[in-house]
Jmol script that loads the backbone (N, CA, C; Angstrom):
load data "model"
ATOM      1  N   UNK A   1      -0.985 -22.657 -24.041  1.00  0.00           N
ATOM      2  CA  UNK A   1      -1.866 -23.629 -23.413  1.00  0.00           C
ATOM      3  C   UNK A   1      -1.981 -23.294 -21.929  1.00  0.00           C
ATOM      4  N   UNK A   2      -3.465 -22.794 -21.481  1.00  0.00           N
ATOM      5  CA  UNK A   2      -3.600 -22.955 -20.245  1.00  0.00           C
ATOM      6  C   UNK A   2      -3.217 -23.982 -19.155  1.00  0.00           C
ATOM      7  N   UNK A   3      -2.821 -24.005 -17.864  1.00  0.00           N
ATOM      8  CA  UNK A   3      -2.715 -24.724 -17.017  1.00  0.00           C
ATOM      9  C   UNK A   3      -3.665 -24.748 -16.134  1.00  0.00           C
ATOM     10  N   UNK A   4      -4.924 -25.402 -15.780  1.00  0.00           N
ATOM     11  CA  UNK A   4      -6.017 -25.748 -14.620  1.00  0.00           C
ATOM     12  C   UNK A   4      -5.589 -26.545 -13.630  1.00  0.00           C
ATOM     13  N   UNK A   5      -6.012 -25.912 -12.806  1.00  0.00           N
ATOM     14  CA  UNK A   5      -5.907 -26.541 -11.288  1.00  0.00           C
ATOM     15  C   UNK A   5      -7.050 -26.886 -10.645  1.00  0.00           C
ATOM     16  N   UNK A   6      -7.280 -27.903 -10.509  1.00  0.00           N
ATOM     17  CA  UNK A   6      -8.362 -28.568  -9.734  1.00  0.00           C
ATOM     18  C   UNK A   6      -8.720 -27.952  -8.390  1.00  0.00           C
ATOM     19  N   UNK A   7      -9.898 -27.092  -8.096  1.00  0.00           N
ATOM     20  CA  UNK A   7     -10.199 -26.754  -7.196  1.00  0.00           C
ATOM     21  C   UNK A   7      -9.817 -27.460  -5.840  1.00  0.00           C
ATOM     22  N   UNK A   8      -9.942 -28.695  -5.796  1.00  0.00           N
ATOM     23  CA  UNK A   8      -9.812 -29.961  -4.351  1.00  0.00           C
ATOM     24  C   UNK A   8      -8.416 -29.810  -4.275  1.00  0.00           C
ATOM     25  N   UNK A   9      -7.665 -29.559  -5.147  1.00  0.00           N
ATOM     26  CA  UNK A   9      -5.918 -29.866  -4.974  1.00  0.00           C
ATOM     27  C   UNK A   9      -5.343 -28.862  -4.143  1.00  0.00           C
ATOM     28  N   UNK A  10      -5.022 -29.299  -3.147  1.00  0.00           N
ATOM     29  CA  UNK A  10      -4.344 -28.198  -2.559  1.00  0.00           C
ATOM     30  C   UNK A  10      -2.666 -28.242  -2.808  1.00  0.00           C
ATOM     31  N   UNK A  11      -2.340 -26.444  -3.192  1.00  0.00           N
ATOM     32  CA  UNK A  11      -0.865 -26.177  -3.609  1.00  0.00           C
ATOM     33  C   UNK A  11      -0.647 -25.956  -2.107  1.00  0.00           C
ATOM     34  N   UNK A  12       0.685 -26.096  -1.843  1.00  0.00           N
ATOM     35  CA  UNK A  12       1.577 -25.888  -0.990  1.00  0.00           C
ATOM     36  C   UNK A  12       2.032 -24.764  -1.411  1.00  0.00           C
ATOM     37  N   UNK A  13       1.986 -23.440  -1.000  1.00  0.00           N
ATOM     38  CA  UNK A  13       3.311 -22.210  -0.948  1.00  0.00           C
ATOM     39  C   UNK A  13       3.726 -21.778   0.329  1.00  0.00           C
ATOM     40  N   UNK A  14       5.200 -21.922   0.582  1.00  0.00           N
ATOM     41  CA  UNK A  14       5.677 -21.541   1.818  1.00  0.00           C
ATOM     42  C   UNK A  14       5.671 -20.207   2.405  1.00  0.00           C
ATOM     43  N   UNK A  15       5.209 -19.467   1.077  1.00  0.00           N
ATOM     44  CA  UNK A  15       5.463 -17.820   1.522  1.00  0.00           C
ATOM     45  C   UNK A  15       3.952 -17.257   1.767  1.00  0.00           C
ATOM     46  N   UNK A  16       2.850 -17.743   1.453  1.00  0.00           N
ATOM     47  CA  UNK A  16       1.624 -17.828   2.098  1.00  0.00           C
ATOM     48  C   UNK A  16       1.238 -18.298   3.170  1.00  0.00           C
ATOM     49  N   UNK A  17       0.473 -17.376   4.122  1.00  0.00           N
ATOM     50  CA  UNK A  17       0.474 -17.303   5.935  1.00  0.00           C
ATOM     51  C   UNK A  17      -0.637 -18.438   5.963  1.00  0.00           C
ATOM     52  N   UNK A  18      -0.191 -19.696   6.911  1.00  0.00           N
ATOM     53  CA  UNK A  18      -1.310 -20.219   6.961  1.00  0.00           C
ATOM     54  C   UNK A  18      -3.284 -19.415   7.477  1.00  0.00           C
ATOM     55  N   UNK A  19      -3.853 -20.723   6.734  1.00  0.00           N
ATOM     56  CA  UNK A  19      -4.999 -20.016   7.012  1.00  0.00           C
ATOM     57  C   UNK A  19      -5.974 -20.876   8.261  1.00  0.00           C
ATOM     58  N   UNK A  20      -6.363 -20.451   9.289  1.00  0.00           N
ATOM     59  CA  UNK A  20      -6.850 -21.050  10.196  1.00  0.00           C
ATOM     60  C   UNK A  20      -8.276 -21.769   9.485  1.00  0.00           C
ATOM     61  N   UNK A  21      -8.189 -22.677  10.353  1.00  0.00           N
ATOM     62  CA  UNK A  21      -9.828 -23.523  10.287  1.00  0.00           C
ATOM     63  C   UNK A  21     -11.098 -22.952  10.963  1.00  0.00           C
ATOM     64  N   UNK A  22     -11.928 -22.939  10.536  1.00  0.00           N
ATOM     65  CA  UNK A  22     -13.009 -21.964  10.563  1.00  0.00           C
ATOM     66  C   UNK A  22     -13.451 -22.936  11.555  1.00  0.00           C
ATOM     67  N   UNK A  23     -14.165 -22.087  12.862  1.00  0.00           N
ATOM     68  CA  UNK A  23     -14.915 -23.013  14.206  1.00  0.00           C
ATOM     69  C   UNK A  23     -13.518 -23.174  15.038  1.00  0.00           C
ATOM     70  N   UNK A  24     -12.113 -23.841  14.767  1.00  0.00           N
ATOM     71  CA  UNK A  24     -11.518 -24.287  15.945  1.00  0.00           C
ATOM     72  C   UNK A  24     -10.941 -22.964  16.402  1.00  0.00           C
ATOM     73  N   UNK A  25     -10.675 -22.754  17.928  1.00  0.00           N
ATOM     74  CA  UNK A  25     -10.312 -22.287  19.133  1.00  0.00           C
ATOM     75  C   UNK A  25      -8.710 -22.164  18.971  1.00  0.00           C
ATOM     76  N   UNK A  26      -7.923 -23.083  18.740  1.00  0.00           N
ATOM     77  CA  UNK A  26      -6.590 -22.542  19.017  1.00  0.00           C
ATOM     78  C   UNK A  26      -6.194 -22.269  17.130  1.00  0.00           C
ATOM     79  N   UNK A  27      -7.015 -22.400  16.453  1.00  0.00           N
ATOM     80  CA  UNK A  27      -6.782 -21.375  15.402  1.00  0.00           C
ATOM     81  C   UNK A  27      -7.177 -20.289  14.922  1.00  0.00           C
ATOM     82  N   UNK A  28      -8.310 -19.828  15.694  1.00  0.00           N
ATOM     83  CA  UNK A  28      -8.390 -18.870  15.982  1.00  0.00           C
ATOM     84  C   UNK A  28      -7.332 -17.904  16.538  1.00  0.00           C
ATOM     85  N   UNK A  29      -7.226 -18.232  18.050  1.00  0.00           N
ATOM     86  CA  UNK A  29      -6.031 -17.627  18.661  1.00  0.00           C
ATOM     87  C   UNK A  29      -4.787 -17.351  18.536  1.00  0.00           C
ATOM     88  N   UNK A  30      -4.520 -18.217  17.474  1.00  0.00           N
ATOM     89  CA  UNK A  30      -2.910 -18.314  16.649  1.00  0.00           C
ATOM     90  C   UNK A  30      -2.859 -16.995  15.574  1.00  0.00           C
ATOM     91  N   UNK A  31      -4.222 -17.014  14.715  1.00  0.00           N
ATOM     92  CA  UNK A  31      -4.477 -16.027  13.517  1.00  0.00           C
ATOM     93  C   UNK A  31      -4.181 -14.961  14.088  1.00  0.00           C
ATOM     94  N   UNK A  32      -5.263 -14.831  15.743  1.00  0.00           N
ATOM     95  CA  UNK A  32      -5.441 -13.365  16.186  1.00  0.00           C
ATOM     96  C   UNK A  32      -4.011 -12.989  16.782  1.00  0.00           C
ATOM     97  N   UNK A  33      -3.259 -13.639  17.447  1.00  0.00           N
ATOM     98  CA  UNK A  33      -1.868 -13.409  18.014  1.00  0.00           C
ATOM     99  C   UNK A  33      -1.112 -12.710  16.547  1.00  0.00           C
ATOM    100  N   UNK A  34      -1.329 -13.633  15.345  1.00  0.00           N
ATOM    101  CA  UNK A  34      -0.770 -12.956  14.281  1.00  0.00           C
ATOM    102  C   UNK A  34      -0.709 -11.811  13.677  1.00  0.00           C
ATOM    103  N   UNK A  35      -2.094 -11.628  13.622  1.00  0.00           N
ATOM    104  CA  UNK A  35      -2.884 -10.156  13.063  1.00  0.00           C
ATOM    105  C   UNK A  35      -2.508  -9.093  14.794  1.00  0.00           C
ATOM    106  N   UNK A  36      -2.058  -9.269  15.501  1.00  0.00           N
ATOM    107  CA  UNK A  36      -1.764  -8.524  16.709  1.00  0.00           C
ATOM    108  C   UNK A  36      -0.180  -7.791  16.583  1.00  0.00           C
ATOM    109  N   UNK A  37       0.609  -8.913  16.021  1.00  0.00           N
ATOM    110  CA  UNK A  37       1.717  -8.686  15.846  1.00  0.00           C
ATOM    111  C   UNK A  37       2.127  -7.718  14.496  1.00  0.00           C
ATOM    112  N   UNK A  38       1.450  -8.475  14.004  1.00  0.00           N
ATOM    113  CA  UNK A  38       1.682  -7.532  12.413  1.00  0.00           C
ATOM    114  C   UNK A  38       1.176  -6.198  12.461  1.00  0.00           C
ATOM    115  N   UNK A  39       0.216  -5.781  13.395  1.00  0.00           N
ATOM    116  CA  UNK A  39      -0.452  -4.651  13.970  1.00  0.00           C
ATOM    117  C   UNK A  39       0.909  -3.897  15.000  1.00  0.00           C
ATOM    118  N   UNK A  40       1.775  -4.381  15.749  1.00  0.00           N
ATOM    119  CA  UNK A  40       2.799  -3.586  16.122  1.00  0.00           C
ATOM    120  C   UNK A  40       3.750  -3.725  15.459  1.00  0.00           C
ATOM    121  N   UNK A  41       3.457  -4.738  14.113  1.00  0.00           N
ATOM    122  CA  UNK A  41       5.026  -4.350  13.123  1.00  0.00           C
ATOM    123  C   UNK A  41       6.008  -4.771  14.039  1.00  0.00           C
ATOM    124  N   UNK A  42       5.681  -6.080  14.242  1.00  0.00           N
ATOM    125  CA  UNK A  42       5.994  -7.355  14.773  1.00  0.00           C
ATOM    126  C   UNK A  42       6.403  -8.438  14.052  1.00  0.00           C
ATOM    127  N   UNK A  43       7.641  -8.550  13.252  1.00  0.00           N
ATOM    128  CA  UNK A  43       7.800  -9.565  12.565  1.00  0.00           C
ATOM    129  C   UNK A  43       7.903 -10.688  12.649  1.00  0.00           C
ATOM    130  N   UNK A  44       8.552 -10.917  13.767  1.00  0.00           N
ATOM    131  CA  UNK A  44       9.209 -11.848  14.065  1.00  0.00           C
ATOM    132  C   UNK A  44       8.477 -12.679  15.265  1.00  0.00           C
ATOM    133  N   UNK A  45       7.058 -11.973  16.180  1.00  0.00           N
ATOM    134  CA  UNK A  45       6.211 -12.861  16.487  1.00  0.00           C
ATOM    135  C   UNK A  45       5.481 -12.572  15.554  1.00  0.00           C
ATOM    136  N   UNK A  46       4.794 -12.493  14.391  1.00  0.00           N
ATOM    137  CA  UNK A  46       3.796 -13.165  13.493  1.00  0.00           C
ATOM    138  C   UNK A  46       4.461 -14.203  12.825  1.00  0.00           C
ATOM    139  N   UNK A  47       5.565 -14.034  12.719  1.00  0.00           N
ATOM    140  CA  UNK A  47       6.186 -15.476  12.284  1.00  0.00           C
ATOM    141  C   UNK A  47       6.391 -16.420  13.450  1.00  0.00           C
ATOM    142  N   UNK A  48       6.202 -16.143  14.349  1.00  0.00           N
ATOM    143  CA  UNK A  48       6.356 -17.331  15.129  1.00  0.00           C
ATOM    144  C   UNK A  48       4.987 -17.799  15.185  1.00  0.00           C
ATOM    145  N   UNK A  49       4.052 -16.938  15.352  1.00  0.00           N
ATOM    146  CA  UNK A  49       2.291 -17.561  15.304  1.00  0.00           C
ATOM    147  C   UNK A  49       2.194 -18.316  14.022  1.00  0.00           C
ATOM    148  N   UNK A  50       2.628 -17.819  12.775  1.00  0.00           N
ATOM    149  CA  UNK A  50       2.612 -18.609  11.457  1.00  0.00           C
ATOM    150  C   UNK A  50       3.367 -20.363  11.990  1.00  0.00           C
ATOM    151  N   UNK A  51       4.521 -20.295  12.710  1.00  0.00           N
ATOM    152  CA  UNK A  51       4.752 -21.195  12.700  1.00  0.00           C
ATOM    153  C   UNK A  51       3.971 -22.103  13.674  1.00  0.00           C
ATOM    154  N   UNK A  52       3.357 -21.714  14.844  1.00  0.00           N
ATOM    155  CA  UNK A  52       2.811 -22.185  15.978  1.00  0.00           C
ATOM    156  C   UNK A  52       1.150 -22.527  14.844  1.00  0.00           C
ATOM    157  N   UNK A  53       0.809 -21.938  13.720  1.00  0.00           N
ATOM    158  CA  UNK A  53      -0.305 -22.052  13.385  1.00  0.00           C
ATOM    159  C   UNK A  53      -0.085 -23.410  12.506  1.00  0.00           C
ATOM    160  N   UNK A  54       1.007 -22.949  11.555  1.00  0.00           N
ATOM    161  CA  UNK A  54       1.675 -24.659  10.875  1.00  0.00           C
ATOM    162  C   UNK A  54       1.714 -25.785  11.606  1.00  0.00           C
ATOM    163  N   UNK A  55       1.661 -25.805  13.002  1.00  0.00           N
ATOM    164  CA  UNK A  55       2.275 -26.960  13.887  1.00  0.00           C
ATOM    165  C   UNK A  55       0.873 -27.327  13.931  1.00  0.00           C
ATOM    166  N   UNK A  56       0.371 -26.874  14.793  1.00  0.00           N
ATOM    167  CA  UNK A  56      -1.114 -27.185  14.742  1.00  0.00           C
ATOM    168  C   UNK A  56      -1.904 -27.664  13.842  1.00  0.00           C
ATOM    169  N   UNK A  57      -1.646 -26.745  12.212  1.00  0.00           N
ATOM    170  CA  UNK A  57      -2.347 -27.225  11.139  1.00  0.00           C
ATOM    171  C   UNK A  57      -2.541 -29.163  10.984  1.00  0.00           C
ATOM    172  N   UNK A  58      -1.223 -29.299  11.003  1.00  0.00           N
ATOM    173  CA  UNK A  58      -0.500 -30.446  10.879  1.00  0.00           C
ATOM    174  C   UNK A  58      -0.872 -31.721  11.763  1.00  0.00           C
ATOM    175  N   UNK A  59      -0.882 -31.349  13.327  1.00  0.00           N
ATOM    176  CA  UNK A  59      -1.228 -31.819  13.843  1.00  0.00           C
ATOM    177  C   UNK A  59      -2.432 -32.390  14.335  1.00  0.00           C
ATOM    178  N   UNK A  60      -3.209 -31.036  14.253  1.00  0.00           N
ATOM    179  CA  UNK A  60      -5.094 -31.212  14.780  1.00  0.00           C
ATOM    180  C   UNK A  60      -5.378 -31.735  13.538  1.00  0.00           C
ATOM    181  N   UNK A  61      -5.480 -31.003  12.309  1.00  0.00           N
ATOM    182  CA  UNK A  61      -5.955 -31.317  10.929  1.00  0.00           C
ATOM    183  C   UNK A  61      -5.258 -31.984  10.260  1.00  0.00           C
ATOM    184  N   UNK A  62      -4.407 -32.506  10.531  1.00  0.00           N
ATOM    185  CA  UNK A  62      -3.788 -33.360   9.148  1.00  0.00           C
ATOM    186  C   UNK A  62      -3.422 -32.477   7.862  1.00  0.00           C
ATOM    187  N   UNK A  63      -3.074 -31.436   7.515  1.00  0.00           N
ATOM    188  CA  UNK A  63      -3.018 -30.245   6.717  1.00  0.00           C
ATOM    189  C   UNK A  63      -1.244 -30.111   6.480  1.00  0.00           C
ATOM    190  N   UNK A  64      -0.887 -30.330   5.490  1.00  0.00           N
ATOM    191  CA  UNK A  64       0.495 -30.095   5.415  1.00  0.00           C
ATOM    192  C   UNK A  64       0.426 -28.231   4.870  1.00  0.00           C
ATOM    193  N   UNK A  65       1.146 -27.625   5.697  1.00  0.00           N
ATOM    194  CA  UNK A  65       0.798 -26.326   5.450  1.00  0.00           C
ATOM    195  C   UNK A  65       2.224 -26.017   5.594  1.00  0.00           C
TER     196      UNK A  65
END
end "model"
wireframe off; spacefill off
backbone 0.3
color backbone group
């Protein structure tokens, strides 16, 4: 028996990088700091932008991420 997931439902996975909101400014800048880091094989600031991007999610958007 298949399991469906309602398109509107949003899953929570912790090991998936948040995804910025399309149009805002400091999620933008959070993504790009990310994709910068991961570009010098930077672990440990793209995880901090992941987390600086979670805070935000949360905060500006209401988004439990």
């Amino acid at each position: 028996m298949e399991r469906q997931v309602d398109s509107r439902t949003y899953v929570y996975d912790p090991l998936r990088p948040p995804s910025p909101v399309p149009g805002c400014l400091p999620c933008l800048e959070l993504a790009a700091q990310r994709a910068e880091a991961r570009f010098r094989c930077d672990s440990s600031a793209a995880t901090d932008a992941n987390v600086l991007l979670r805070r935000h999610l949360g905060e500006a958007h209401e988004q439990r991420v």
